[in-house]
py3Dmol code that shows the C-alpha trace and the ligand (Angstrom):
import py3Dmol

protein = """\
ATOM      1  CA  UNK A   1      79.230  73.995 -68.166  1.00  0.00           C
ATOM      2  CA  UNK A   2      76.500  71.471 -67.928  1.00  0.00           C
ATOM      3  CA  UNK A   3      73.477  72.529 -66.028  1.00  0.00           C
ATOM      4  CA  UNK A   4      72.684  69.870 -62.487  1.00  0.00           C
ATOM      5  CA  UNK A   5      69.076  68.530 -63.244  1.00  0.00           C
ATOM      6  CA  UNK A   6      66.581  69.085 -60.519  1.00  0.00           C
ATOM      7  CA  UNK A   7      64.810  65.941 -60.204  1.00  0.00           C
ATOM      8  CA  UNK A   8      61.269  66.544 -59.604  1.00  0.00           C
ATOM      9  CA  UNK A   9      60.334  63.196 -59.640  1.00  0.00           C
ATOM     10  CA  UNK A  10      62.498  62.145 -57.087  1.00  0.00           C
ATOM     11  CA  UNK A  11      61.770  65.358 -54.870  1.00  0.00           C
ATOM     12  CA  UNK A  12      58.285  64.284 -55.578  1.00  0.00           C
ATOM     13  CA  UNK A  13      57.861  61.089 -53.845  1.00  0.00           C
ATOM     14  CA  UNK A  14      59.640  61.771 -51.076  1.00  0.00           C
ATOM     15  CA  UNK A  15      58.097  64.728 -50.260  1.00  0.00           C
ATOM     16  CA  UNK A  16      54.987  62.454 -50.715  1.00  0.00           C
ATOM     17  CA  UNK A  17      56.451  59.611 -48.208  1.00  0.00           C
ATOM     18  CA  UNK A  18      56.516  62.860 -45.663  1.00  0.00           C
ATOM     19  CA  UNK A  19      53.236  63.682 -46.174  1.00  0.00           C
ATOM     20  CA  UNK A  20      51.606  59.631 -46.126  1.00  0.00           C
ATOM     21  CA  UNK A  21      53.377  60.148 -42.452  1.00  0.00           C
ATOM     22  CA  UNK A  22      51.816  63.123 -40.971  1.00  0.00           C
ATOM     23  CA  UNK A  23      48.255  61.844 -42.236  1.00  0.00           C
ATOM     24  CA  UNK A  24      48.907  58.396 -40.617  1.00  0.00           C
ATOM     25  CA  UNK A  25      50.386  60.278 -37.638  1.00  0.00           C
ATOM     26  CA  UNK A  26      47.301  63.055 -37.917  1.00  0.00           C
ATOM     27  CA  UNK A  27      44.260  59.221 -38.251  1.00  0.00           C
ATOM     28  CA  UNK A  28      46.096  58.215 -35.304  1.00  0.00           C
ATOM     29  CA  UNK A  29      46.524  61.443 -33.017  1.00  0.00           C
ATOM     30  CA  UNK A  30      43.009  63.152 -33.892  1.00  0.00           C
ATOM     31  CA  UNK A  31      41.482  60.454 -35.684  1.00  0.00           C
ATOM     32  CA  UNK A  32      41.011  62.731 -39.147  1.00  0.00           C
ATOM     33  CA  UNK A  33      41.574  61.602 -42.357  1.00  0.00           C
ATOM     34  CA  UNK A  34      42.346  64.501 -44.535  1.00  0.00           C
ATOM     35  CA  UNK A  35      39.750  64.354 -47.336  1.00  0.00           C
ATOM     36  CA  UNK A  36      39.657  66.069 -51.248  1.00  0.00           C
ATOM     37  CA  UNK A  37      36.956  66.071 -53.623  1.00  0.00           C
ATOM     38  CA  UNK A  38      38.151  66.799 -56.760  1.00  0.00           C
ATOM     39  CA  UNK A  39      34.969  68.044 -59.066  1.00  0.00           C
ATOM     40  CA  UNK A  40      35.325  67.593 -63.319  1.00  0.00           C
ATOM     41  CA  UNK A  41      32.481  69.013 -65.279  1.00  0.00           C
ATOM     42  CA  UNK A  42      32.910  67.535 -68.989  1.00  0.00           C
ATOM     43  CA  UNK A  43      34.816  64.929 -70.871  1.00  0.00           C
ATOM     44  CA  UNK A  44      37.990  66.883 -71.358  1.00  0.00           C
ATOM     45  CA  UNK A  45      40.274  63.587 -71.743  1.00  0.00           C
ATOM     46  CA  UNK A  46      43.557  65.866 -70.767  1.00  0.00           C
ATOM     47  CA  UNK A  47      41.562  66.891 -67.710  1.00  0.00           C
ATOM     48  CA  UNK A  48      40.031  63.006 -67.112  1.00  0.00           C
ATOM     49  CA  UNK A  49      43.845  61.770 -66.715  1.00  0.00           C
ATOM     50  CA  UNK A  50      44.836  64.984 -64.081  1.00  0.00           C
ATOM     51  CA  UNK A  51      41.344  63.613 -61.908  1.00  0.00           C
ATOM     52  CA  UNK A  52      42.168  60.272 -61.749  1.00  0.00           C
ATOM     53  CA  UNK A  53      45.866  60.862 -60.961  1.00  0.00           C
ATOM     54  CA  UNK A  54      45.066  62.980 -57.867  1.00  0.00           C
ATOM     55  CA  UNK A  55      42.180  60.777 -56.799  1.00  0.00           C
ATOM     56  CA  UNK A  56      45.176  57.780 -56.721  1.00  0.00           C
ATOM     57  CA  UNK A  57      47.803  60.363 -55.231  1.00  0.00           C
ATOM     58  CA  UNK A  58      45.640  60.908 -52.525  1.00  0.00           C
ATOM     59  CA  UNK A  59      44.800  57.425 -51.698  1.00  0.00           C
ATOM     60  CA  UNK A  60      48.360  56.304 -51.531  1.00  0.00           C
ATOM     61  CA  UNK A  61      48.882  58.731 -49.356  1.00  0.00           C
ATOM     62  CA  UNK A  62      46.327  57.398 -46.930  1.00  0.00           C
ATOM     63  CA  UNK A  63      43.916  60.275 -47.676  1.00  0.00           C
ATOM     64  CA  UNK A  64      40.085  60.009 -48.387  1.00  0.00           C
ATOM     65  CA  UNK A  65      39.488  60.880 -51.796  1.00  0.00           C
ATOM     66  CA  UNK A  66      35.855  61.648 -53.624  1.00  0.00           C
ATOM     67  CA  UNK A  67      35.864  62.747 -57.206  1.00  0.00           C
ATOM     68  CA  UNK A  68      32.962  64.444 -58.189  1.00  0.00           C
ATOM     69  CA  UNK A  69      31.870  63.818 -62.065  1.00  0.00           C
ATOM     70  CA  UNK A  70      29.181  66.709 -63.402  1.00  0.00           C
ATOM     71  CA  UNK A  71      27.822  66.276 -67.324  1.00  0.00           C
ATOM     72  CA  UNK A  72      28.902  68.914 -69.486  1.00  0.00           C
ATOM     73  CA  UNK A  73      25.892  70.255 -69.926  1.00  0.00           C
ATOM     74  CA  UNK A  74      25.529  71.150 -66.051  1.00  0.00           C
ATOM     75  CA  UNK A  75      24.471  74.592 -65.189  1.00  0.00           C
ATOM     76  CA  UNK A  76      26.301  77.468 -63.262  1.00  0.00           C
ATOM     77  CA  UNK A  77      23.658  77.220 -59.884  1.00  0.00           C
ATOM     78  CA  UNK A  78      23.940  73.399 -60.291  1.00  0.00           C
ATOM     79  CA  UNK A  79      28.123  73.357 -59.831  1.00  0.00           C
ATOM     80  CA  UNK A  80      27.818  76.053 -57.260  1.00  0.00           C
ATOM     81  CA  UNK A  81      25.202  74.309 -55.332  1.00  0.00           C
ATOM     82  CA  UNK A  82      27.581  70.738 -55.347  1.00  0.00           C
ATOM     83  CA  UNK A  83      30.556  73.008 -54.246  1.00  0.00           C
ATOM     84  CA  UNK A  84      28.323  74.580 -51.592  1.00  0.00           C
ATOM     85  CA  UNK A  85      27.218  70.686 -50.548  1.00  0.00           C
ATOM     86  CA  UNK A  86      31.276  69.764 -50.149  1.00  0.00           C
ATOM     87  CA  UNK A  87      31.951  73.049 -48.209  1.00  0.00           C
ATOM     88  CA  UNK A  88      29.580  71.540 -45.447  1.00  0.00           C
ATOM     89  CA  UNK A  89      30.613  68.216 -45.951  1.00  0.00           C
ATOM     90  CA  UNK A  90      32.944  67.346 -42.963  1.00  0.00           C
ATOM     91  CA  UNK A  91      34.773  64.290 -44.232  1.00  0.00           C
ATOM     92  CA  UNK A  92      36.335  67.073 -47.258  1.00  0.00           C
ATOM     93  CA  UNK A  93      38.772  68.864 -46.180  1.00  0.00           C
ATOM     94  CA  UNK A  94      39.844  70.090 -49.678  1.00  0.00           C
ATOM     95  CA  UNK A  95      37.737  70.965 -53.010  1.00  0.00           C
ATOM     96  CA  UNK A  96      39.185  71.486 -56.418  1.00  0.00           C
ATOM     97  CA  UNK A  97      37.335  72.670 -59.158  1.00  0.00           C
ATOM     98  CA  UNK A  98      39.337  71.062 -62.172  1.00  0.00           C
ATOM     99  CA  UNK A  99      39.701  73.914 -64.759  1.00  0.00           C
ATOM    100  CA  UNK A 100      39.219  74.809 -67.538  1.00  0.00           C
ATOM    101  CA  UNK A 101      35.376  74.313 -66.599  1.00  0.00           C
ATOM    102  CA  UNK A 102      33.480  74.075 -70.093  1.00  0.00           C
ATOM    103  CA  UNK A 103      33.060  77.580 -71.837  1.00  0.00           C
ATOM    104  CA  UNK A 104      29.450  78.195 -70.913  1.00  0.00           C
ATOM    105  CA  UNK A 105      29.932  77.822 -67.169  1.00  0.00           C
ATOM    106  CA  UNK A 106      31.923  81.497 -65.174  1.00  0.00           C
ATOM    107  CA  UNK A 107      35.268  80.156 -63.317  1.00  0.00           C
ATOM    108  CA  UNK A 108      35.705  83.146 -61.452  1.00  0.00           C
ATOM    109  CA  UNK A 109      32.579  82.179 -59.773  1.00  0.00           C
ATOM    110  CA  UNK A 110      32.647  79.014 -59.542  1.00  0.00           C
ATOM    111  CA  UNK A 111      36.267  79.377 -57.475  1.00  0.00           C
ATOM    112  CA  UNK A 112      34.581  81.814 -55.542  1.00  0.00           C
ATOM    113  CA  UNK A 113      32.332  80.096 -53.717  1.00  0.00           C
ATOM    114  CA  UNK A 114      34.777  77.078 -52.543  1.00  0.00           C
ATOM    115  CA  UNK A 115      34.943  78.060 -49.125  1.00  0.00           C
ATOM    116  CA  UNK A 116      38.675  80.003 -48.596  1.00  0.00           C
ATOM    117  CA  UNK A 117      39.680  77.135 -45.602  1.00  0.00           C
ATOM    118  CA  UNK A 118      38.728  74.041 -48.226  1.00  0.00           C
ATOM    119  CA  UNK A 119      40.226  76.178 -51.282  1.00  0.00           C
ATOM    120  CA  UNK A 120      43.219  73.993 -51.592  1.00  0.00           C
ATOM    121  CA  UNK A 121      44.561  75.135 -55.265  1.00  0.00           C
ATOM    122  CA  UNK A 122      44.855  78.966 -53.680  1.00  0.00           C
ATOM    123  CA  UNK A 123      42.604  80.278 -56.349  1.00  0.00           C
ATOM    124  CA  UNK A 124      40.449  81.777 -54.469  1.00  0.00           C
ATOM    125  CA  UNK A 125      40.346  85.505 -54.178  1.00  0.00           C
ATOM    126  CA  UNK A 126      40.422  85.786 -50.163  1.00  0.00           C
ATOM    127  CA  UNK A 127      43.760  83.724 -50.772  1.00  0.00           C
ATOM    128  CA  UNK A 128      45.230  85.223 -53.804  1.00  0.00           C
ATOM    129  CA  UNK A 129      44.607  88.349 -52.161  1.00  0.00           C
ATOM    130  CA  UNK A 130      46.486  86.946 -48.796  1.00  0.00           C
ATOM    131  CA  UNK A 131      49.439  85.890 -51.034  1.00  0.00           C
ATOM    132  CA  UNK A 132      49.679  89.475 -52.640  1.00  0.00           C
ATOM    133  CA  UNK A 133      49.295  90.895 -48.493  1.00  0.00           C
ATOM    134  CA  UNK A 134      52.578  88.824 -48.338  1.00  0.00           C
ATOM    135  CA  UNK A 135      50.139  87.083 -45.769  1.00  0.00           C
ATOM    136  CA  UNK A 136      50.673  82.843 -44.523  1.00  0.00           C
ATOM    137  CA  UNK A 137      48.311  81.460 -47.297  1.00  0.00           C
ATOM    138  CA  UNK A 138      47.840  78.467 -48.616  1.00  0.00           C
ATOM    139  CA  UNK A 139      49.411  78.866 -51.946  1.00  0.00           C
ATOM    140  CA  UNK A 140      49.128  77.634 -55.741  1.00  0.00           C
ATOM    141  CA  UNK A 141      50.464  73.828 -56.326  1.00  0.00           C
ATOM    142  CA  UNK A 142      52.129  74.533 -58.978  1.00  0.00           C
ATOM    143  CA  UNK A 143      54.266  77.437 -57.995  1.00  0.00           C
ATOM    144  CA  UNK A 144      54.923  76.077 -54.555  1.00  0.00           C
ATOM    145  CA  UNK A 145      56.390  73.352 -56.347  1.00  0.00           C
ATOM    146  CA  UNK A 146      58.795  75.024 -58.363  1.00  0.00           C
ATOM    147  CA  UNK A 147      60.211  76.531 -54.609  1.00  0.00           C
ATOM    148  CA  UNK A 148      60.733  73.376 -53.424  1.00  0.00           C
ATOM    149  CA  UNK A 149      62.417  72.360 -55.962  1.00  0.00           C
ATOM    150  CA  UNK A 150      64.664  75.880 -56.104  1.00  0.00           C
ATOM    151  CA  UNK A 151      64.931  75.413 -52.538  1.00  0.00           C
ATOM    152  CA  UNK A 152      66.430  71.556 -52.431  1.00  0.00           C
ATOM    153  CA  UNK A 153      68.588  72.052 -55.516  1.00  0.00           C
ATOM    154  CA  UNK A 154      70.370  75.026 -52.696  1.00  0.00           C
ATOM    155  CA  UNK A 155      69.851  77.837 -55.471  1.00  0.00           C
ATOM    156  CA  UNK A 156      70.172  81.244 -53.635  1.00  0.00           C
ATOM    157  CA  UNK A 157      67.115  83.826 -54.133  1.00  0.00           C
ATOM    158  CA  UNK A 158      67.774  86.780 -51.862  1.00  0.00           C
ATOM    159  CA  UNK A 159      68.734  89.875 -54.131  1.00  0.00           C
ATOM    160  CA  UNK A 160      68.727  87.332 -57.221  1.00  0.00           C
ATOM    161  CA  UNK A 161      67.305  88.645 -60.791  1.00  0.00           C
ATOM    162  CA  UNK A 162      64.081  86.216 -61.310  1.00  0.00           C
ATOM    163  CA  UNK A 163      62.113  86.277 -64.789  1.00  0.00           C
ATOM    164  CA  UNK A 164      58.903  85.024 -64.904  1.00  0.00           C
ATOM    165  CA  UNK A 165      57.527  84.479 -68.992  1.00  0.00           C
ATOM    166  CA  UNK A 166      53.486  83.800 -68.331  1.00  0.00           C
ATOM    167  CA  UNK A 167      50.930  85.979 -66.219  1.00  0.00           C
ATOM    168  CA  UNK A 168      48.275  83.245 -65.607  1.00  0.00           C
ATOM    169  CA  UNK A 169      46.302  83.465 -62.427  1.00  0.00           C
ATOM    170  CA  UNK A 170      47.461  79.527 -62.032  1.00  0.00           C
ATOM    171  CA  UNK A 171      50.895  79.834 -62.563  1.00  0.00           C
ATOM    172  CA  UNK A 172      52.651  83.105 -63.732  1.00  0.00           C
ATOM    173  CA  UNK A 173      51.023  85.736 -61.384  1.00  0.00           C
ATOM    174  CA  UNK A 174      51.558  83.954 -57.985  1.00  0.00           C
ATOM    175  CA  UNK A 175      55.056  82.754 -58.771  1.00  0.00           C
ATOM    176  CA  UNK A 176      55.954  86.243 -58.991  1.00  0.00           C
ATOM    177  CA  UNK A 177      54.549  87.111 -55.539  1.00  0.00           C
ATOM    178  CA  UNK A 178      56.015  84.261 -54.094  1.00  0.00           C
ATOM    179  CA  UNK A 179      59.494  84.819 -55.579  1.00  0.00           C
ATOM    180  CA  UNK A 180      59.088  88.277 -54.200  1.00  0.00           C
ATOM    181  CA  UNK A 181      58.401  87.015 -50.886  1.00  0.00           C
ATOM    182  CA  UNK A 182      62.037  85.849 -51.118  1.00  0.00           C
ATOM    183  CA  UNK A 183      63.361  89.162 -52.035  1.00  0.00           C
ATOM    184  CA  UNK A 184      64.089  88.047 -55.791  1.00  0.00           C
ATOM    185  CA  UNK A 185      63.872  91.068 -57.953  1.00  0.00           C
ATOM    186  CA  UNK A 186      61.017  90.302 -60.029  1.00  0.00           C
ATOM    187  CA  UNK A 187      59.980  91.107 -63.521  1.00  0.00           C
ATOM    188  CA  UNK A 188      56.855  89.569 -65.571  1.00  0.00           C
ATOM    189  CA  UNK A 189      57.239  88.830 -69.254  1.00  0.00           C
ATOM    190  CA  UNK A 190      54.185  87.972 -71.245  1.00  0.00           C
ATOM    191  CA  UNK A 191      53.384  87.584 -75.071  1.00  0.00           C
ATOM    192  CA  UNK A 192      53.323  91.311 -75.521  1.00  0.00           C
ATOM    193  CA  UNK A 193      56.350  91.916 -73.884  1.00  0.00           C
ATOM    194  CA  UNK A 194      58.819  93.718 -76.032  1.00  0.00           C
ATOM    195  CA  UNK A 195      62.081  92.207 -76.558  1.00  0.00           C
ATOM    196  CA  UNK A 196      61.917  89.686 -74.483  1.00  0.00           C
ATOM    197  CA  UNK A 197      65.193  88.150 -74.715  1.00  0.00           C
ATOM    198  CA  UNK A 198      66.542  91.110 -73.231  1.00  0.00           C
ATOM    199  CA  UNK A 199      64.719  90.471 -70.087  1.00  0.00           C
ATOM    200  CA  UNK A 200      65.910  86.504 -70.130  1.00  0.00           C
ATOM    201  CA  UNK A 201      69.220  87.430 -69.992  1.00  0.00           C
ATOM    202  CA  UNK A 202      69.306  89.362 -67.039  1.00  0.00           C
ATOM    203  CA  UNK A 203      67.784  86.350 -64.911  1.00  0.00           C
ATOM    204  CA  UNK A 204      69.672  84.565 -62.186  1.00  0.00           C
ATOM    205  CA  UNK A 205      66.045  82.545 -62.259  1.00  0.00           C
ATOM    206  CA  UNK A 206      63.642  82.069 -65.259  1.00  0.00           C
ATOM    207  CA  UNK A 207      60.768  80.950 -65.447  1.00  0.00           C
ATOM    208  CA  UNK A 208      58.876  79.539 -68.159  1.00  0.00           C
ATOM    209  CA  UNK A 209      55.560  78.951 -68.296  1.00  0.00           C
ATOM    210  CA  UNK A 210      54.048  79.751 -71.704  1.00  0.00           C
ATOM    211  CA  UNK A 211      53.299  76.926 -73.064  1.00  0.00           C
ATOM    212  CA  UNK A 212      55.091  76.446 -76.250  1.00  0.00           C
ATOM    213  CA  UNK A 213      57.660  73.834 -77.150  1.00  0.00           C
ATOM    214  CA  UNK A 214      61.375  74.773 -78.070  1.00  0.00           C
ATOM    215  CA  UNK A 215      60.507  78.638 -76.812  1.00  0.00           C
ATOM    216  CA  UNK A 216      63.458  79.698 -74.830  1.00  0.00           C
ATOM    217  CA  UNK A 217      66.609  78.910 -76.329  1.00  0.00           C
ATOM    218  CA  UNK A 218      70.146  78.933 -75.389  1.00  0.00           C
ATOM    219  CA  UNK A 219      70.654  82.641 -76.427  1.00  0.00           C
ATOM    220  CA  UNK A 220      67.602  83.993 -73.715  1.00  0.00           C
ATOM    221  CA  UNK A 221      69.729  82.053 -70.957  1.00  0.00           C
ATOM    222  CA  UNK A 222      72.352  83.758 -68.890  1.00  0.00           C
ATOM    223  CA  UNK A 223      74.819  81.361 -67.754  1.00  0.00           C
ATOM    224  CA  UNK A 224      74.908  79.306 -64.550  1.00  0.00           C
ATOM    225  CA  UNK A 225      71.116  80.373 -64.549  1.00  0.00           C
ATOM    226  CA  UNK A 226      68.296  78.246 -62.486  1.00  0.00           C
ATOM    227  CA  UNK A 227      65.897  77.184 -65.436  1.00  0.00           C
ATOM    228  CA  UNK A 228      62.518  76.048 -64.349  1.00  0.00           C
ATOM    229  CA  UNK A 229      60.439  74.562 -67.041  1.00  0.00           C
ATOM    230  CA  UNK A 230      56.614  74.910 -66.008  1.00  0.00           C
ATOM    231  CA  UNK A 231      55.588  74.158 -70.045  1.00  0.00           C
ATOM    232  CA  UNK A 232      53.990  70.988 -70.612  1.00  0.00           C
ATOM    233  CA  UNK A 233      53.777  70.605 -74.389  1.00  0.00           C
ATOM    234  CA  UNK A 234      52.978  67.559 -76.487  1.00  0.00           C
ATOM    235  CA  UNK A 235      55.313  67.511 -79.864  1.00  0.00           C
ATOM    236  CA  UNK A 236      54.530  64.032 -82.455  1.00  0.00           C
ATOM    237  CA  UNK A 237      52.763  62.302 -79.226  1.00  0.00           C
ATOM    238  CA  UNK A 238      55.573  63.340 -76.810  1.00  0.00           C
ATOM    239  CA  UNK A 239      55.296  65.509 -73.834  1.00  0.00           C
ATOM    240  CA  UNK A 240      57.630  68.777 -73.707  1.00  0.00           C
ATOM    241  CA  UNK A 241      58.121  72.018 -72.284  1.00  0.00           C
ATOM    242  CA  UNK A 242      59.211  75.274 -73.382  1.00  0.00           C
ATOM    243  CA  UNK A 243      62.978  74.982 -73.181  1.00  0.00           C
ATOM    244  CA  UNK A 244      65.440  73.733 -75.556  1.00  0.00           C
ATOM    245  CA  UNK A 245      66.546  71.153 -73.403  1.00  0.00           C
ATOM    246  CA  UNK A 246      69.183  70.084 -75.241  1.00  0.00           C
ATOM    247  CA  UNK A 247      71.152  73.770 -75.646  1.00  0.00           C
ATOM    248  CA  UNK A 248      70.058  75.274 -72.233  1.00  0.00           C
ATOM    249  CA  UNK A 249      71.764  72.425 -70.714  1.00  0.00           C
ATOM    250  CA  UNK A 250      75.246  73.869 -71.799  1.00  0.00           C
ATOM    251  CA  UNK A 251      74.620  77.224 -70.495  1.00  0.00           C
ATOM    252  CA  UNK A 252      72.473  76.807 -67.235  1.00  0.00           C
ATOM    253  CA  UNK A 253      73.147  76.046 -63.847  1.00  0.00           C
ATOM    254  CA  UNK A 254      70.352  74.379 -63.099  1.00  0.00           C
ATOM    255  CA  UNK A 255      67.848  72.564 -65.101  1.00  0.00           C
ATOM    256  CA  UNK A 256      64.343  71.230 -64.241  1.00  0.00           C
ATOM    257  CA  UNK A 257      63.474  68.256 -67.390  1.00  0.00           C
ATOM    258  CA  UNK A 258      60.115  67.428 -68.702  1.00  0.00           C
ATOM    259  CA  UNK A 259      58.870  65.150 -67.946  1.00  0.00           C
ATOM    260  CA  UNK A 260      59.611  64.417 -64.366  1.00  0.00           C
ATOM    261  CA  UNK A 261      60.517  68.297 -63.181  1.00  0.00           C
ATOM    262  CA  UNK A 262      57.724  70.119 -62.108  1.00  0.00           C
ATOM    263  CA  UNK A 263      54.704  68.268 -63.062  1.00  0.00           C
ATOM    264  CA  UNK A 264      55.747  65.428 -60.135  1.00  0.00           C
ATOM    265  CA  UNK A 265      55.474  68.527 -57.731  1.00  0.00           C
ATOM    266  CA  UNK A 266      52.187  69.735 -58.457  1.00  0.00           C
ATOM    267  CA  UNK A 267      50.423  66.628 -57.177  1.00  0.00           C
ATOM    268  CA  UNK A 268      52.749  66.395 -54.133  1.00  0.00           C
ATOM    269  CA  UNK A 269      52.032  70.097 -52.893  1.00  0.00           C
ATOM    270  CA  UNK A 270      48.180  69.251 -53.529  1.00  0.00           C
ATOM    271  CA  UNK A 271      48.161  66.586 -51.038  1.00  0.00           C
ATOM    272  CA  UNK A 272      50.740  69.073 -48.847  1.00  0.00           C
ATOM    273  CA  UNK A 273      47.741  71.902 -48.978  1.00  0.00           C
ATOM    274  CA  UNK A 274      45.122  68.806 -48.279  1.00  0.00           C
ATOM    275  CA  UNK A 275      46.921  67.967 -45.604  1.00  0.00           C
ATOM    276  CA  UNK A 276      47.578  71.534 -44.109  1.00  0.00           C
ATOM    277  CA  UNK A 277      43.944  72.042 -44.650  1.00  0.00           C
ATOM    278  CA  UNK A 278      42.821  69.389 -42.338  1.00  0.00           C
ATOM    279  CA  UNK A 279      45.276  70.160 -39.522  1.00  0.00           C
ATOM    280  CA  UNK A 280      43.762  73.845 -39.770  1.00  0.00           C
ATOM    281  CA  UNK A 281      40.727  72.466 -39.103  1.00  0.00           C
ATOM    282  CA  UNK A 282      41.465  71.060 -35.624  1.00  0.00           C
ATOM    283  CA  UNK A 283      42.042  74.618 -34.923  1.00  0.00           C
ATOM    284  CA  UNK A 284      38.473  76.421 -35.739  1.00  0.00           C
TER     285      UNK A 284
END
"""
ligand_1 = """\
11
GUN
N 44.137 72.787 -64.570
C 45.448 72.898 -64.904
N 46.196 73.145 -63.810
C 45.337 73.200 -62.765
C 45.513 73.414 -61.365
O 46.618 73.629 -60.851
N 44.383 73.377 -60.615
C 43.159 73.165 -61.169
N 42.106 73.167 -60.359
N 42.965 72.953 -62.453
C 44.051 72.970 -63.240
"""
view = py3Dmol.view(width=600, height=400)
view.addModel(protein, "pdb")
view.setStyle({"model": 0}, {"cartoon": {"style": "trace"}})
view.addModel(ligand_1, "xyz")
view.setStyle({"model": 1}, {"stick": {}})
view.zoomTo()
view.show()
């Protein structure tokens, strides 16, 4: 059996043709324009590319877009008092704090102070701890993603086995929650997980996001299983994930590639919680 490839790509862009609507529709009706500030402290170049792609995401989606640039040598109170600055500033409607921050600087901090109604990656802990409270939250990009695409591919979750490999507070850790809000059945694996495979097997939907190439192969994958590759891996200068594309592909159902699976939707449900954001804000 060969597995149907989700196209995130594809899912991507229209999803982001919906949301260039609503903001037109939302500068027309209310005259807002739904507005992110996307703060980098460092050089990171990984991190550089990620900035600059959301600052053009947002602008082709009709959104106002300020990206925020801080030397690496910047100081905890310094980053705290810029977020603090874009929490009162009412043309942002969104702030990201692009992480990893450099090692000297506390991200748990910094995250906390982004006001919860602007915190538009979820990280913060009023939200993370809404999301847990099975609460209406906005939730992580990245994870929201992946149930879209579950969701548009039509793979059924209710009562379903779901396998989660990673426990990261980005990715791994409200996935789970969110899968559970779905009444999967879920269980967390993690890099001290005993045998792991064991675990793999049982899932109707896995997970992976670990962050090594080639990791789950064809013999952790029950068949006519939704795999959802979260990994993105570079391998000789060429971006990855963690599945074995090639052998998964004969046993899964459903396959998500990498590129173009869910990296596409990470960006689109940023704008999504951008947008959400600034509609909430008519409300207060
Ligand atoms: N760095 C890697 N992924 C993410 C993300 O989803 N949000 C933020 N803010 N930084 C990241």
């Amino acid at each position: 059996m060969a597995a149907r490839i989700i196209d995130g790509k594809a899912a991507a862009l229209a999803l982001r043709e919906r949301i260039a609507e609503r903001v037109s529709e939302l500068k027309n009706t209310k005259g807002i324009t739904p507005g992110l500030a996307v703060v980098l402290v460092g050089e990171d170049p990984a991190s550089q590319i990620y900035v600059r792609n959301k600052g053009i995401a947002c602008q082709k989606a009709g959104m106002h877009s300020e990206t925020i640039i801080l030397p690496a040598e910047t100081t905890q109170d310094e980053l705290e008092e810029r977020i603090r600055e874009l929490n009162e500033d009412p043309e942002i409607h969104g702030v990201l704090i692009q992480l990893p921050l450099p090692r000297h600087l506390n991200e748990e901090k910094a995250l906390a102070v982004i006001s919860p109604e602007k915190d538009v990656d979820g990280f913060h802990p009023v939200n993370a701890g809404r999301l847990l409270a099975g609460q209406n939250t906005v939730s992580p990009c990245t994870p929201k993603g992946v149930m879209h695409l579950l969701d548009i591919a039509g793979v059924e979750l209710e009562g379903k086995e779901a396998v989660v490999i990673g426990r990261s507070n980005i990715v791994g850790k409200p996935m789970a929650l969110m899968l559970l809000q779905r009444n999967c059945t879920v269980t967390i694996c993690h890099s001290r997980t005993a045998d792991l495979r064991s675990h793999t097997r049982r899932a109707d939907i896995l997970i992976s996001a670990i962050g090594k190439p080639g990791f789950v192969t064809a013999d952790m994958v029950k068949t006519g299983a939704a795999v959802i590759d979260v990994g993105i891996n570079r391998v000789d200068g060429k971006v990855c994930g963690d599945v074995d594309y090639a052998a998964v592909q004969e046993i899964a159902g459903w396959l998500t590639p990498v590129p173009g699976g869910v990296g596409p939707m990470t960006i689109a449900m940023l704008l999504m919680n951008t947008l959400e954001a600034a509609e909430r804000s008519l409300n207060e």
